[in-house]
N, C-alpha and C positions, 0 to 999 in steps of 0.2 A: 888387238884393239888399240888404235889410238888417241892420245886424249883430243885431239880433234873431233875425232866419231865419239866417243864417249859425250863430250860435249853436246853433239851434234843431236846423239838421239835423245838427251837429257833436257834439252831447251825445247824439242819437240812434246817430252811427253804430259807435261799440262793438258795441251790442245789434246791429242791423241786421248787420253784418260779421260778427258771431256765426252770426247766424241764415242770412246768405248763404251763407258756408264749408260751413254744415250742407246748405244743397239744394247746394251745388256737389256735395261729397262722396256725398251720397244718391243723388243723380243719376247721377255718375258710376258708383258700383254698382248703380242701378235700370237703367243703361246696359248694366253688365255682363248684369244679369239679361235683359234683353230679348235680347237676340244667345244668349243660352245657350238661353234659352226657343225663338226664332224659331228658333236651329241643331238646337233637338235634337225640337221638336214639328214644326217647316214652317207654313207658311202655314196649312191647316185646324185643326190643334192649338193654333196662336197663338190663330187667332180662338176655338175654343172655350172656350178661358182667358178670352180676354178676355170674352166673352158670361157666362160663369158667372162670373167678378167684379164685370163691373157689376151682376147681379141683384144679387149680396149687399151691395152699397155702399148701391145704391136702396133693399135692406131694411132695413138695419141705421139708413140715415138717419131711413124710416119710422117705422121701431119705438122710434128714440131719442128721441124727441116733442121736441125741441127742449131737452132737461133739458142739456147741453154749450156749446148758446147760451147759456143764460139764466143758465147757473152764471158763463159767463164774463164776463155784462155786472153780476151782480150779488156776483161778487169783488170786480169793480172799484171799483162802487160803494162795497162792506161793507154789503149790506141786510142780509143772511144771514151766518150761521156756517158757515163752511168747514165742520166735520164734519157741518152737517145737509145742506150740497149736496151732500158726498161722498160722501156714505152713501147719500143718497136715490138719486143716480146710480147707484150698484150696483143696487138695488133693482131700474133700469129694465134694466138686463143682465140683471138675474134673469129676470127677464116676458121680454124677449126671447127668451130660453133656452127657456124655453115654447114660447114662441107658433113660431120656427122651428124648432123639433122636430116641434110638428103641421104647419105647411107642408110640409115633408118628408116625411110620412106622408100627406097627402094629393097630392104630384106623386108616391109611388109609387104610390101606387093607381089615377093614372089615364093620365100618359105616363112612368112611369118607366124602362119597357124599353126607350122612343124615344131618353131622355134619354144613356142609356150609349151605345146604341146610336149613337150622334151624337160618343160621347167628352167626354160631360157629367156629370163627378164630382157632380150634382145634391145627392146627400148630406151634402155639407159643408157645407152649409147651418148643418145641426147645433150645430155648433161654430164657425164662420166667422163668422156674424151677429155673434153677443154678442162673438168676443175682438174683431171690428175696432169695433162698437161702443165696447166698453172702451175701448181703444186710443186713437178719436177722443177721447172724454170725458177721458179723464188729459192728453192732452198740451193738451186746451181751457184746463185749471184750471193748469197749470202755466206756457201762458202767461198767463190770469188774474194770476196771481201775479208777472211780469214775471221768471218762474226761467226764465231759456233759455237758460243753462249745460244745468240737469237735463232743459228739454223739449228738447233738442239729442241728448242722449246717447237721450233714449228714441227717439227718431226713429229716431238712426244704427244704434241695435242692430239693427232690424230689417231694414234690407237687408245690413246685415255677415253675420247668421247667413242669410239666403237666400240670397246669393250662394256662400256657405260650402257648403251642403247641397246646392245645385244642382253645385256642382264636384264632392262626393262622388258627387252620382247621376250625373254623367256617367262619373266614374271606374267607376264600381259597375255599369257597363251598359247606362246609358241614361235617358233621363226620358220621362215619359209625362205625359199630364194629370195624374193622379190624385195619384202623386208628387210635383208642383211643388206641388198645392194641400195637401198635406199639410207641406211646407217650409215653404208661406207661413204655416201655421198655428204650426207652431213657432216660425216667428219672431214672429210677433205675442204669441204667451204669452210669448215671453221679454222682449217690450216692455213689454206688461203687468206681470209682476212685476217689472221693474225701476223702471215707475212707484209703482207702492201704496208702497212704502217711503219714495220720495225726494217724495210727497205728505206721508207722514205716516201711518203706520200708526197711530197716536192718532187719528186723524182719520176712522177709519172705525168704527163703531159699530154694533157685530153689532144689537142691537134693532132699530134704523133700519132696515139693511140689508134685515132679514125682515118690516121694518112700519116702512114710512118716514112720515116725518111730513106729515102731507095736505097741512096747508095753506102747507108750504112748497113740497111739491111741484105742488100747484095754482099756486103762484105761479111756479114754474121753469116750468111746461108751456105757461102763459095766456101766458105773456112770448114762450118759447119756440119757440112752438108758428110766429107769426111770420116770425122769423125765418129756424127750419125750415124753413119750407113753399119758401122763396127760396131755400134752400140743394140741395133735393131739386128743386126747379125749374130750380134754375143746374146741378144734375148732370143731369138729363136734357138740359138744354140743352148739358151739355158733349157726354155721351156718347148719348144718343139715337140719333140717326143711325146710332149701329151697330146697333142693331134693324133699321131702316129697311136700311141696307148688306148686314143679313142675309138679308133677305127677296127682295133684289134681286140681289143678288151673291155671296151663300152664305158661310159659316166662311173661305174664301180670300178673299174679297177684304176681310171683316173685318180677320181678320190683316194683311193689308198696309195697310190706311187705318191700325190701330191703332198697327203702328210708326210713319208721317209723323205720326199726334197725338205719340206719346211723344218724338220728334226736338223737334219744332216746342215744347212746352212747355215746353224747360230753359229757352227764354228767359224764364221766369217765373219763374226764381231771383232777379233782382231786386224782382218786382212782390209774391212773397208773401213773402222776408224783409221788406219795407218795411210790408205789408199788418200782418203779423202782431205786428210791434213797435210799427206805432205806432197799431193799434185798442184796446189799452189804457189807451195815454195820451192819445187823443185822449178816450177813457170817461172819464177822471179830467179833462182840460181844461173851460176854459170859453168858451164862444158862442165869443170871440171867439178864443183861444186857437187853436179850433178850424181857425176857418175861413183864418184866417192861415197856419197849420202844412200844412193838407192841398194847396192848390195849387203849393204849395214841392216836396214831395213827389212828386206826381203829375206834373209835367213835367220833372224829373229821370227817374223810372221809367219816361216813355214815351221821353226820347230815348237812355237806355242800353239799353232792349229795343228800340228802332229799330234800333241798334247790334248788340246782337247778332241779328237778326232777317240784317240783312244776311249776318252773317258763316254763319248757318246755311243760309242759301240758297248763298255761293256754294258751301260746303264738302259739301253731303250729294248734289250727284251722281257725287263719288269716294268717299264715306267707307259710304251707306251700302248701296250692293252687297258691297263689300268689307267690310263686319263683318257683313251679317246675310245676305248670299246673292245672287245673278242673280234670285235666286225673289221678291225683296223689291224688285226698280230701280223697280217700279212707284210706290212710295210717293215717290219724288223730287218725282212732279208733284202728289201730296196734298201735302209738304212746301211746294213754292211758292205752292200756293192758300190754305195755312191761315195764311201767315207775314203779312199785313195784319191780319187779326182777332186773329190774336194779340198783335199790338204793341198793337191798341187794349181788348182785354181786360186786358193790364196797368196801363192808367189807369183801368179800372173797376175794377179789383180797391182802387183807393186810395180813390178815392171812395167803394167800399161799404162803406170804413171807415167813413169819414167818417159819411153817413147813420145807417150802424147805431149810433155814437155816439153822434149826438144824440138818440136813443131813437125812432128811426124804421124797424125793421127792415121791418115791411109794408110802406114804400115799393120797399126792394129786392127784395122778394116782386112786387110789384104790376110793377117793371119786368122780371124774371125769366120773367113770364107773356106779355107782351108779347112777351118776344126767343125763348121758346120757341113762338110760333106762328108768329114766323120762320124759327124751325131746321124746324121741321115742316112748314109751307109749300115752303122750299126745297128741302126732303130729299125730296119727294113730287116733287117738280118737277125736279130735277135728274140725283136719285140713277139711277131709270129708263133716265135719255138718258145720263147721264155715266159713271155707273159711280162707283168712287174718287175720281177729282177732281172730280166733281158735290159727293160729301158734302162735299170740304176746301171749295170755294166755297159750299158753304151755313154751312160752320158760322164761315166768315168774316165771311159777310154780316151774321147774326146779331149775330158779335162786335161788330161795330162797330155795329149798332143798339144794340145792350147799354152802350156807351162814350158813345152821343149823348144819350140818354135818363137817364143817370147824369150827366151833364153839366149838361143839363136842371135835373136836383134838387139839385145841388150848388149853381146860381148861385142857384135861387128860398132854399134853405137858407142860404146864405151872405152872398149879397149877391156875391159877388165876382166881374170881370168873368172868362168863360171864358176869353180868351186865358192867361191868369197861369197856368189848368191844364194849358196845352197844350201852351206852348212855352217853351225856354230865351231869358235875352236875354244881353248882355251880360258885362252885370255878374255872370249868375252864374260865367263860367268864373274869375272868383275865387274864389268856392266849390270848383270841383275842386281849385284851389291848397291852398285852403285845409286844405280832406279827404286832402290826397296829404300834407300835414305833420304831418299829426293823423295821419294812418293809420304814419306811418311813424318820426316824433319819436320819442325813449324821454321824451323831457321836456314838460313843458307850454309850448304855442304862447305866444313869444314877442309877444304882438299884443293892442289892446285887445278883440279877443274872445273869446282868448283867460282872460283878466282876468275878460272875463263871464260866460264860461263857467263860471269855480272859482267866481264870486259867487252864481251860480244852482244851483249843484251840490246 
């Protein structure tokens, strides 16, 4: 380790420990939410939540054409003026607003009876798309902006007030679908207004808003568009399979593979505070800047998500009958098959900084399409025979194609040999010395890296 990289991840980890606390915290009440959800819907109700959530994700990604990438790579840069990406961005909420209003008039016309019928609030559609649109789009430009003080607080608010409104409806008599997705929608308005202000209400500009400016927007979209396409690729590759699970194993066994995903992913509190803090800066770094900084990173993030991968396997075949029900022990064995892809999806998730930094986001598109004919492959092949833990081993399998192939593009991008991204050596457990005095000092490290650290500040 050199005291360069020592430096390097020690100036970072403020922000990163910011941004960590915030998914510990999220999590922990997205934790709550799940056991109140699973306790008060069951297994069939779970899974319909979850089925009419991922539609709205997969829409709202669609419908955002990529205008939340492209704001955030060209923040970075400063090609554009914040009010005209902010503005333009509303704009594409507005059209949204539109466009899933008619989607909604056209599923009732033609399986809307099946959809209730099923315990599919299909409706919220309406209103659902654009606020979670919005929603992604502010906290994009706010990390743009390297504010993750304010994109922390917007994050938190919303599982604080849905965990809130779900204890009142439990109090109040009960939850059903309908009622949770109306929670959820509250709580995303009030994430949204808490964002537009702490962006900058100056920064929005009603003319725009109602007539954006084209050719900025042509350039957010062409950029965007990209990117997007990897992002909507990488969610079907997350969540896919539950289609697939649906067709195979019904709303019940959705619901239970859904809670072993939501278990298995807190291990990603490390890989997407790291992800998210330093796709900025590696935006704003140079070549070499770059490719130095990301392997540091990335083999830190997979042997703390090694770590806690372990500790989530041994802990969830007492913890998670006992918080979400006897009705839910089946998810244990989804939790151990999905817990390898997972640890290797938190070194992709670093690398796909990296990449989309150097202005390469098609490539992560292009590897995204590859790992989703995996997940699809596998899901067709497994799901049938295995049931629930068929999908957790395909969507492992997948993970870790998705980590080899990002691996791939990082050394031809970088130069740099693979091992450095893999694994720890020695010398860096002076590093965790290092970060255990930095995290926990009131005073500045006594040490010449410290020294370089204030020099570079």
């Amino acid at each position: 380790m050199t005291r360069h990289g020592a430096t390097a991840i020690l100036k970072s980890l403020p922000d990163i420990n910011l941004v960590f606390v915030t998914y510990v915290a999220g999590y922990l009440l997205a934790f709550v939410f799940q056991v109140l959800v699973a306790r008060g819907l069951g297994t069939s109700g779970r899974g319909a939540y979850e089925v009419t959530l991922l539609t709205i994700s997969i829409t709202q990604a669609v419908l955002g054409l990529g205008v939340g990438v492209a704001s955030l790579y060209y923040v970075g840069k400063g090609t554009y003026a914040l009010r005209d990406l902010l503005s333009n961005s509303q704009s594409v909420v507005l059209a949204s607003t539109l466009v899933s209003g008619l989607l909604v008039l056209l599923a009732a016309a033609t399986f809307g009876s099946k959809l209730l019928a099923e315990g599919v609030p299909y409706w919220v559609f309406v209103f659902g798309v654009p606020l979670f649109l919005n929603f992604n789009l502010l906290v994009a430009f706010l990390q743009a902006e390297n504010r993750f003080l304010a994109m922390n607080a917007v994050v938190l608010v919303r599982p604080v007030i849905m965990v809130a409104l779900l204890v009142a409806g439990v109090l109040a008599g009960g939850l059903t679908t309908t009622n949770v997705f109306v929670f959820w929608a509250i709580a995303l308005l009030a994430s949204v207004l808490l964002a537009l202000p702490l962006l900058g209400l100056r920064n929005l500009h009603l003319p725009t808003i109602l007539w954006p400016r084209w050719p900025v927007l042509k350039e957010q979209v062409k950029f965007g568009v990209q990117g997007q396409a990897g992002n909507i690729l990488q969610l079907l590759n997350y969540r896919f399979d539950k289609y697939i699970a649906l067709a195979f194993v019904g709303l019940s066994g959705v619901g239970i593979y859904a809670v072993g995903v939501g278990v298995t992913e807190s291990i990603w509190f490390i890989s997407n505070a790291v992800a998210v803090v330093l796709l900025p800066r590696l935006t704003r770094a140079g070549r070499d800047e770059a490719a130095h900084l990301t392997p540091l990173f990335c083999r830190h993030t997979i042997f703390l998500s090694l770590l806690g991968a372990v500790a989530v396997g041994a802990l969830s075949p007492f913890l998670l009958p006992l918080m979400f029900g006897s009705d839910f022990s089946p998810a244990v064995t989804a939790v151990w098959w999905l817990l390898p892809g997972t640890v290797a999806l938190a070194g992709t998730k670093v690398l796909a900084a990296y990449i989309f930094s150097r202005g390469k986001p098609l490539i992560n598109t292009y590897i995204t399409v590859a790992t989703l004919a995996v997940t699809v492959a596998a899901d067709l092949a497994l799901i049938p025979v295995f049931g629930v833990p068929g999908a957790a081993a395909a969507s492992s399998l997948a993970y870790g194609v998705s980590f080899v192939l990002s691996l791939a593009v990082y050394r031809r991008l970088s130069g740099q040999p693979l091992w450095s991204a893999i694994a720890i050596n020695a010398a860096d457990l002076r590093l965790y010395l290092l970060a255990a005095r930095f995290a926990w000092s009131r005073r500045p490290l006594a040490s010449p890296v410290a020294g370089d650290l204030e020099g570079r500040a």
